[in-house]
C-alpha positions in Angstrom: -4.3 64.6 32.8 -8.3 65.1 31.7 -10.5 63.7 33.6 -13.6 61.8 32.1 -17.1 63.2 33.1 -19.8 61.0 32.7 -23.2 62.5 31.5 -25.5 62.4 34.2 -29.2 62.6 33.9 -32.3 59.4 33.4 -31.6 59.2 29.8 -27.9 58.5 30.3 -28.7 56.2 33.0 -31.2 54.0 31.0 -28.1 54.1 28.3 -25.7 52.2 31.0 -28.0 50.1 32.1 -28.9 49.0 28.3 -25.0 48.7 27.9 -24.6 46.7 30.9 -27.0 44.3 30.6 -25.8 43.8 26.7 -22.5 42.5 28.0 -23.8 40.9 31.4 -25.7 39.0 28.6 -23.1 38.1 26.3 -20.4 37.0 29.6 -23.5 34.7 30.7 -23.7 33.2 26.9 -20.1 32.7 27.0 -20.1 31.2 30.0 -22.4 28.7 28.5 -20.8 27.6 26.1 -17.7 27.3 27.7 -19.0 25.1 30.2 -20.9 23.2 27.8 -17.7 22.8 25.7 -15.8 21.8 28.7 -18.1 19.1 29.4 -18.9 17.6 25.6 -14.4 17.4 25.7 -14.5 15.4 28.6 -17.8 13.1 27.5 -15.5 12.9 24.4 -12.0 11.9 26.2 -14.0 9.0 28.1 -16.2 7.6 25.1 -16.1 4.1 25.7 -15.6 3.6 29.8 -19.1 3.5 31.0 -17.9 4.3 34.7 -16.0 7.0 33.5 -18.7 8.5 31.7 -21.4 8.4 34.3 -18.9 9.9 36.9 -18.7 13.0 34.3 -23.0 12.7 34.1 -23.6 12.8 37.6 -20.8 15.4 38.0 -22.7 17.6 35.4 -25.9 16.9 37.6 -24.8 16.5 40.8 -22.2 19.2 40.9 -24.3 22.0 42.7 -26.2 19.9 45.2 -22.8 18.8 46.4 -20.9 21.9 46.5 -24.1 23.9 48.2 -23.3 25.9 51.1 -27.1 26.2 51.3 -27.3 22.9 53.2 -30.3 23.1 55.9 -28.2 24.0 59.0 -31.6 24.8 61.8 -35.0 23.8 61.3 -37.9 25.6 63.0 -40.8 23.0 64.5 -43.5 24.2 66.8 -41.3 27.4 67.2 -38.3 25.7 68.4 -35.1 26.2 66.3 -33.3 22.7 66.0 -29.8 23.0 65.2 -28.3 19.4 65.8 -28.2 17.8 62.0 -28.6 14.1 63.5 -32.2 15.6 65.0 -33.1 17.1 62.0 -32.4 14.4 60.2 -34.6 12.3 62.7 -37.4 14.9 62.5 -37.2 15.1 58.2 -37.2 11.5 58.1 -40.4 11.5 60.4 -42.1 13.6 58.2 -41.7 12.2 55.2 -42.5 8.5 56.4 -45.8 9.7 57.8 -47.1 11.7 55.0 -48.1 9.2 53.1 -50.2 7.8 55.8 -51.8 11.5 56.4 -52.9 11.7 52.5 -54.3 8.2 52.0 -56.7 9.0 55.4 -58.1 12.3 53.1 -58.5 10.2 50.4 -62.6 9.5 49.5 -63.4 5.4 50.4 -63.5 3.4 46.8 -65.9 0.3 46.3 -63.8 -3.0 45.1 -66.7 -3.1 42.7 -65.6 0.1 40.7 -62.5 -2.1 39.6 -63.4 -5.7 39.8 -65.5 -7.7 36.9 -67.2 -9.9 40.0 -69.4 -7.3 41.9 
């Protein structure tokens, strides 16, 4: 049996990778439109039943947020890692409630009179 030699060498490298990314290219555009397929079917088979529909919307939208792996699992404050999700949860949620309050205090003061007829 002959074995294949492949032709070594920059030019015949630049080749492969022009091949390669010619069919990575085309899988990732059928992918697409498989997927996209797959979805307008199943919009199609539930035309009518509004629940049923939005469950196939918000599995469209939804679907990688849910399935993440990615999910924040420590949390580094004031160079402590926190690794107990009900803490960082408490900790998140402090955050966010108090940034609103942080912004409005850099905010420049605004005179009633700007906005109101009466001054």
């Amino acid at each position: 049996m002959r074995k294949l030699k492949l032709a070594s060498g920059p030019r015949a490298r630049e080749l492969l990778e022009y091949d390669f990314k010619i069919v990575r290219n085309k899988v990732t555009k059928m992918k697409r439109e498989l997927i996209e397929n797959y979805y307008a079917e199943k919009l199609n088979s539930v035309r009518g039943d509004h629940k049923r529909t939005w469950q196939v919307v918000n599995q469209v939208l939804y679907n990688d947020v849910r399935n993440s792996k990615s999910a924040c699992k420590t949390l580094l404050v004031e160079g402590r890692e926190i690794l107990d999700p009900s803490h960082i949860a408490e900790l998140l949620n402090k955050f966010f409630a108090s940034v609103g309050d942080l912004l409005s205090r850099e905010l420049p003061p605004i005179s009633p009179c700007k906005y109101t007829p009466s001054c």
